[in-house]
C-alpha positions, 0 to 999 in steps of 0.5 A: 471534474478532472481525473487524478493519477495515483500511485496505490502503495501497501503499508508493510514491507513497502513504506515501512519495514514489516516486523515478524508478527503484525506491524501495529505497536509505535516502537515497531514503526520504522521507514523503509530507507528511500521510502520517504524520498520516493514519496515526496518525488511522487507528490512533486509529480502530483501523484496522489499517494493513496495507502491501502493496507490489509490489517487482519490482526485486528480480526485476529484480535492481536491489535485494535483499529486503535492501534492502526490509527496510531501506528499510520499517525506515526508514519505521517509524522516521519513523513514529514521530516522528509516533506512528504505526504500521504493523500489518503489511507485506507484499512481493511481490518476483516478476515473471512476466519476471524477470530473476533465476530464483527470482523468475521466478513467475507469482504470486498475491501481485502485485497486481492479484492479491489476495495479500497482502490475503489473507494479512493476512485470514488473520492479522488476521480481516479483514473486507473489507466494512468495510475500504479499500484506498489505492493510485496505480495501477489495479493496486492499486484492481484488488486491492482491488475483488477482494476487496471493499474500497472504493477509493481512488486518490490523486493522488501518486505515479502517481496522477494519471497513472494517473487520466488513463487511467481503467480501474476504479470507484473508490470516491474519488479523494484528493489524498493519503493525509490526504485520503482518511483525513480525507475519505473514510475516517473519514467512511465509518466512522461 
């Protein structure tokens, strides 16, 4: 079986833009401008777009898995209308100090652990090496450096605060996801 290169992408603050409290309801859905160009460039390359998304509202009882499901619906949608489209998407709705009990867990799912990429490797033959990971928090760059992927952080989202009070190498700071697609990634990959 032949290996897959994937580009790993957050949700919020990365595809689209991450409201002050918990990115869940469908009105709050809006793309970050370039992020739907940036992601049918990557399928033109035959990236697979994996998202990988920590959702600990849930946990926090502020939304449903419900709700993400919607939400995520929403976001393929306006994908579309740009001929993009996303291979797969993966949630972690836990949190180690849960308000709600059966998400109460200590998982490896949460970034900074590397979870959901493991899981995506499992289903798509990923080969960590040759793919990327674009994240606006260290706890995303922290997931992909675990497994051996190049890094990206962008300056959406929490990104520039999070640049400010820098923890890890990365392997490029990108204004935006077009950014780090046109770049960093495409330029990477020839």
């Amino acid at each position: 079986m032949d290996t897959n290169n994937a580009v790993f992408l957050d949700r919020d603050g990365v595809i689209t833009h991450d409201p002050p409290h918990y990115a869940h309801r469908i009105d709050q859905l809006a793309l970050i401008e370039g992020s739907g160009l940036a992601i049918k460039m990557l399928n033109d390359t035959r990236f697979k777009v994996i998202v990988i998304t920590n959702q600990s509202g849930v946990a926090k009882g502020l939304y449903t898995e419900n709700d993400i499901e919607i939400f995520n619906n929403g976001m393929i949608e306006q994908l579309k209308q740009v001929n993009a489209h996303i291979d797969a998407i993966y949630y972690c709705p836990h949190h180690p100090e849960a308000k709600m009990e059966k998400y109460r867990i200590d998982c490896d799912c949460r970034k900074p652990n590397p979870g959901m990429l493991i899981k995506a490797e499992e289903k798509f033959n990923i080969d960590f090496k040759s793919s990327f990971l674009v994240g606006d928090k260290w706890s995303d760059i922290e997931a992909g450096r675990s497994v051996g992927c190049k890094t990206i952080l962008v300056e959406t989202g929490h990104g520039l605060l999070e640049y400010e009070n820098k923890k890890y190498y990365v392997d490029y700071v990108a204004a935006d996801l077009l950014d780090a697609v046109q770049n960093f990634i495409l330029r990477m990959n020839k």
